[in-house]
C-alpha positions in Angstrom: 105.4 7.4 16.2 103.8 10.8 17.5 101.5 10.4 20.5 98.3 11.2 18.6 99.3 7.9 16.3 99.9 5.4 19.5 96.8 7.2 21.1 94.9 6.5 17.9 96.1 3.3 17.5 94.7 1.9 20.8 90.8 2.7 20.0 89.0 -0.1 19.1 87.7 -0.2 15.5 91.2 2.0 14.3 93.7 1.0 11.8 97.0 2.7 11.6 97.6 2.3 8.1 101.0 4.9 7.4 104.7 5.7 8.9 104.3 8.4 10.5 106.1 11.5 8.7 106.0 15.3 9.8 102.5 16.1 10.7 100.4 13.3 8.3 98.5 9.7 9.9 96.3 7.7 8.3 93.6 5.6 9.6 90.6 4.4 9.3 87.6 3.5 11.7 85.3 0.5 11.2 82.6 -0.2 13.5 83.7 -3.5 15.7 79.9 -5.3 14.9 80.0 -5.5 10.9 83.2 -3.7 10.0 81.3 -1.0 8.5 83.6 2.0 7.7 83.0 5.2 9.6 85.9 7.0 8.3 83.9 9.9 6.2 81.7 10.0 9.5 84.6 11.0 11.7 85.7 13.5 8.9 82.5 15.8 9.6 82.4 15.6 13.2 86.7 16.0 13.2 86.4 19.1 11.6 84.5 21.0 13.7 87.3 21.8 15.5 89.2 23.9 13.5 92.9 23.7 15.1 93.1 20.3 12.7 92.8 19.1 9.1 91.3 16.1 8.6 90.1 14.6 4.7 88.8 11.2 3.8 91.3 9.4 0.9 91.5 6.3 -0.9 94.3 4.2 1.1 94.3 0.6 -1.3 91.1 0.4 -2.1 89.3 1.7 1.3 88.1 5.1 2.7 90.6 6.2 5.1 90.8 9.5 7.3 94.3 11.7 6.6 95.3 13.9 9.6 97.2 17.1 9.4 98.1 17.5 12.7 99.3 21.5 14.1 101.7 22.1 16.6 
């Protein structure tokens, strides 16, 4: 798994949900309290930083956060 995806991985309120291939993970971020997904949140503040790609998608059912990474 890329360091980004073990970095990622280790946040509270992140779920790694994909293997990790080329340049793509998936997660998505609930808030710890009342596991309210903040995954379209993180979208719009992610992307202000335009070295990155990131897009909300449905991942079974739930709102997850795809990341095309650069190198």
């Amino acid at each position: 798994m890329p360091p980004l995806a073990l970095d990622l991985a280790k946040l509270p309120g992140v779920t790694h949900h994909n293997e990790v291939g080329l340049n793509q993970v998936t997660i998505s971020y609930h808030e710890d309290r009342n596991r309210l997904n903040l995954s379209s949140e993180m979208e719009q503040w992610l992307n202000l930083d335009p070295r990155n790609v990131f897009r909300t998608a449905d991942w079974k059912g739930e709102t997850a956060l795809r990341i095309s990474l650069t190198p």
